[in-house]
N, C-alpha and C positions, 0 to 999 in steps of 0.2 A: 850912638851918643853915649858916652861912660858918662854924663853924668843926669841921663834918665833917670826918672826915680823907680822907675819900673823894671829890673833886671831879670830878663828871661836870657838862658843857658839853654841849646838843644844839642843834644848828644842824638849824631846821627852816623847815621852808613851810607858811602855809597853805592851799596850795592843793595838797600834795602829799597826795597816798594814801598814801602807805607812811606818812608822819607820821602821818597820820590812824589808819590801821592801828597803825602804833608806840603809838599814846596811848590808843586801844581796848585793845589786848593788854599793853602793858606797863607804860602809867602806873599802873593801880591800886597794881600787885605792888610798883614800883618807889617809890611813895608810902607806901605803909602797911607793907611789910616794911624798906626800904631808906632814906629819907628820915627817916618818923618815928621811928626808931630811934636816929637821929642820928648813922648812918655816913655817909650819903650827904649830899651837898650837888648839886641839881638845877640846874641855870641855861642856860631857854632863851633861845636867839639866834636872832636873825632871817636867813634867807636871802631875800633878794625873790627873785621868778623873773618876777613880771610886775604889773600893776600892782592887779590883785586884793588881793596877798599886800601890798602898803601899805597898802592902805586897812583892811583888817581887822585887821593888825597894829596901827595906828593907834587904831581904833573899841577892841581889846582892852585898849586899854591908858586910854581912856577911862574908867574908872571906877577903883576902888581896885585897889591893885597887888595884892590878894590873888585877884582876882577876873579877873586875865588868864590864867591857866592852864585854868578852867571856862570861861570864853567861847571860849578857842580847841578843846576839848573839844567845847564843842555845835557850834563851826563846822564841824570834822571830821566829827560824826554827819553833821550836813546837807550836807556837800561837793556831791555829785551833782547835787542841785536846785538849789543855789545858782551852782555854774557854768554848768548850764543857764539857770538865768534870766540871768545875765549874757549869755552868748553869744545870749541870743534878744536880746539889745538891742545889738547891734554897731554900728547905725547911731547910735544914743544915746550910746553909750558914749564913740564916734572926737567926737559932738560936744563933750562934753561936756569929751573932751583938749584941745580947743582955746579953752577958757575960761582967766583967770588964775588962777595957785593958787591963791589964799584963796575962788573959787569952783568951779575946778574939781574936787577931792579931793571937794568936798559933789556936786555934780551926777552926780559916777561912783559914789558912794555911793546914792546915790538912785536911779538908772538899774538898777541892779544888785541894787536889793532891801538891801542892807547897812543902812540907816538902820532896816527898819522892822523887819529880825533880831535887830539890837541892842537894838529899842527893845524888841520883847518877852523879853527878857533883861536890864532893867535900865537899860541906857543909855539916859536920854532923849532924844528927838528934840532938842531944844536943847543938850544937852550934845554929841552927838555932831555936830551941825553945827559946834558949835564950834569941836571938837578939830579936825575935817577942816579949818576955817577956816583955821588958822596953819598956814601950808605952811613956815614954818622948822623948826615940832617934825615935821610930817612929812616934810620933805626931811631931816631929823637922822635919823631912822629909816634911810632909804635909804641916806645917807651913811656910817652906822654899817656897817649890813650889808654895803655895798659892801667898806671898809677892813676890817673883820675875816675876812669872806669871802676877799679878796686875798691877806691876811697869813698866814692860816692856812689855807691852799689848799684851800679846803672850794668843793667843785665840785658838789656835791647835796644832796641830806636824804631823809632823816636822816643828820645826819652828828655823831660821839658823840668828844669826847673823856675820859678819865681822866686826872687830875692833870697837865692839860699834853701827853697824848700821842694823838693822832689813833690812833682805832680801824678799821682798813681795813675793809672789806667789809663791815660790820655796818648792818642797815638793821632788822632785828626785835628783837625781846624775847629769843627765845631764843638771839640770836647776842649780845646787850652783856649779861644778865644772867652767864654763864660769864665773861666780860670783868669786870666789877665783883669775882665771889669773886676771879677772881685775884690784884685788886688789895686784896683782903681782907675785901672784905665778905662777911657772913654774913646 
């Protein structure tokens, strides 16, 4: 709801744990008591950390904008397996860098299992090679998160602003929820 009076920003990774953790433990509370009430106003941003956290960003945003919050949801549950599978394909992967954009984004998708994650979650295999095709909309991502990252000197994730004001040391639920009543929500 943009016109919440309560604007929190979370700058996240998908390939972070604590995010993952963060979105297990606080996204429900912070959705259904804090969001749909229409105090809060949620808006994640992307921190990349490596080249995973593109492409899944990328795939998430592949389908209806309502439906990138649940995709990176189940990306989290599955974290563990999914970077496993990646790291068992290293030799595939460094290949796969070395193709041009509009083929390489699809080929580390693919090496990494991401196409066919997506695809049992909605995304279909054609739409998601798609997306990964246009390496302008996904170097925008990168781009994006590089500049806002910079600007607003966000060094990790979870990393939680309120209305404008970076919230130090807070990485869980029970450290930004005390943070938000401050700021007045109830």
């Amino acid at each position: 709801n943009p016109d919440a009076p309560i604007k929190l920003v979370e700058y996240q990774s998908h390939t972070c744990p604590h995010c993952g953790a963060f979105a297990e433990e606080g996204g429900p509370a912070l959705k259904n008591k804090y969001v749909a009430s229409g105090v809060v106003s949620w808006e994640i941003r992307e921190q990349l950390h490596n080249p995973i956290d593109l492409l899944v960003a990328t795939l998430a945003r592949c389908g209806a904008k309502e439906s990138f919050l649940p995709l990176s949801e189940q990306f989290w549950t599955n974290l563990e397996p999914m970077i496993e599978r990646a790291q068992a394909n290293q030799a595939a992967l460094a290949q796969a860098q070395s193709l041009p954009p509009n083929q390489r984004f699809q080929q580390m998708a693919e090496v990494t299992g991401l196409i066919e994650f997506f695809s049992a979650r909605g995304i279909a295999r054609e739409q998601a090679l798609q997306c990964l095709a246009d390496a302008d909309k996904v170097q925008a991502i990168a781009d994006r998160s590089d500049k806002q990252s910079q600007e607003l000197n966000v060094t990790g994730t979870p990393t939680f602003f309120i209305n404008g004001r970076k919230i130090e040391n807070v990485a869980s639920w029970s450290g930004l929820e005390p943070a938000l009543q401050a700021a007045g929500a109830r």
